[in-house]
VMD Tcl script that draws the C-alpha trace (Angstrom):
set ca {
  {-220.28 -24.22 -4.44}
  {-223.06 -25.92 -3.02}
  {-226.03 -27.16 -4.18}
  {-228.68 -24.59 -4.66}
  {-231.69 -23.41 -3.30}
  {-234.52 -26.09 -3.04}
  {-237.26 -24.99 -6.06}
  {-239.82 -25.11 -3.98}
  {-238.01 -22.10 -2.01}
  {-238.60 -20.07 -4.95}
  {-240.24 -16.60 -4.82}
  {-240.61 -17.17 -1.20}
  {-240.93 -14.19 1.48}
  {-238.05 -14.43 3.67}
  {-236.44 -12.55 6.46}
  {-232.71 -12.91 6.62}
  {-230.39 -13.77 9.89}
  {-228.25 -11.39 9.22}
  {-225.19 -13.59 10.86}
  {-223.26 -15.32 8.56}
  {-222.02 -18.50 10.28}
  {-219.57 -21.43 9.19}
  {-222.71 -24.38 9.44}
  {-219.90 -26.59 10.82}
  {-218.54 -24.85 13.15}
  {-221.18 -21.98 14.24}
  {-219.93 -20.88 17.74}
  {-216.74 -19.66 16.40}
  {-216.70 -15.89 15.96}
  {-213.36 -15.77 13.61}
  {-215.84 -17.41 11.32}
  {-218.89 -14.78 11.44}
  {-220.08 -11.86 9.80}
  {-223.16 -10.13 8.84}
  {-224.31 -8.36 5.47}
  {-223.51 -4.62 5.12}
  {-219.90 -4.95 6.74}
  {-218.06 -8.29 6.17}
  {-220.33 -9.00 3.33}
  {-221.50 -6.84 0.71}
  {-225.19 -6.96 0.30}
  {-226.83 -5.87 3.24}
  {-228.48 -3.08 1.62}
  {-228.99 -3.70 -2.26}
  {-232.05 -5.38 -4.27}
  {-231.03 -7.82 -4.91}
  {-227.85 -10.14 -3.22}
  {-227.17 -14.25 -2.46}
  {-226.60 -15.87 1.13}
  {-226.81 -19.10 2.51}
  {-230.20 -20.81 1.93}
  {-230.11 -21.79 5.90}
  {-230.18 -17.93 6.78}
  {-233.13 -16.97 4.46}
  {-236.23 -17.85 6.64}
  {-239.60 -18.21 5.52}
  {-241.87 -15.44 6.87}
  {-245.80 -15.26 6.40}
  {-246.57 -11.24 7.86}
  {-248.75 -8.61 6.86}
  {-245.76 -6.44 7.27}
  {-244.59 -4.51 4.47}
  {-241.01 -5.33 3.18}
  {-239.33 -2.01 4.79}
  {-240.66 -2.64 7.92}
  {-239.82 -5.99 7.93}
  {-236.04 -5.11 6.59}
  {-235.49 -3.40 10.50}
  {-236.14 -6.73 12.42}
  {-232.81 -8.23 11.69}
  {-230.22 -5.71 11.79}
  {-232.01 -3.71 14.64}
  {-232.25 -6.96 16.88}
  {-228.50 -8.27 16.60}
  {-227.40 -4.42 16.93}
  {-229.24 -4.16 20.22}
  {-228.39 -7.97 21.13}
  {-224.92 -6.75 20.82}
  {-225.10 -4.07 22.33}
  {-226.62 -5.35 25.56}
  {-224.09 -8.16 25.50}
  {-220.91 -5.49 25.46}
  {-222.50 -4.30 28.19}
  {-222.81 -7.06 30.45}
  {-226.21 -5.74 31.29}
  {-228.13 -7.99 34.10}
  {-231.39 -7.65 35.73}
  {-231.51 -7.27 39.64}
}
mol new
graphics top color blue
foreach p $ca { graphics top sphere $p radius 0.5 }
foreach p [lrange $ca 0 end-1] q [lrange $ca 1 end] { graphics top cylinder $p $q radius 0.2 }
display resetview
């Protein structure tokens, strides 16, 4: 288990990367998920993840609007990837 979250981290507003990445080895998609489908916790009150994937934010956004950013942006990321969309 690793060490915990620094204290100063504490009651901080974060968004989450959604991606859940092995830190050593971060390119390799056997070792990825994301919260809501290989990891529970995507949409309760309260859940854990990796102190690395909860960044600091500083918005006047309210939480739910915030909570679209990171699920909407790798879902459309993804999407346009499959795709192999290019621009002419």
């Amino acid at each position: 288990m690793g060490a915990g979250v620094d204290a100063a981290r504490v009651g901080q507003r974060i968004i989450s990367d959604c991606w859940l990445r092995d830190a050593k080895d971060p390119t390799n998609l056997d070792k990825t998920g994301s919260f809501g489908s290989e990891r529970d916790g995507g949409f309760a009150e309260y859940t854990t993840m990796p102190a690395r994937t909860a960044l600091a934010i500083e918005s006047s956004l309210s939480a739910a609007e915030l909570a679209t950013f990171s699920r909407s942006y790798s879902t459309a990321e993804g999407m346009l990837t499959r795709t192999t969309l290019t621009l002419r």
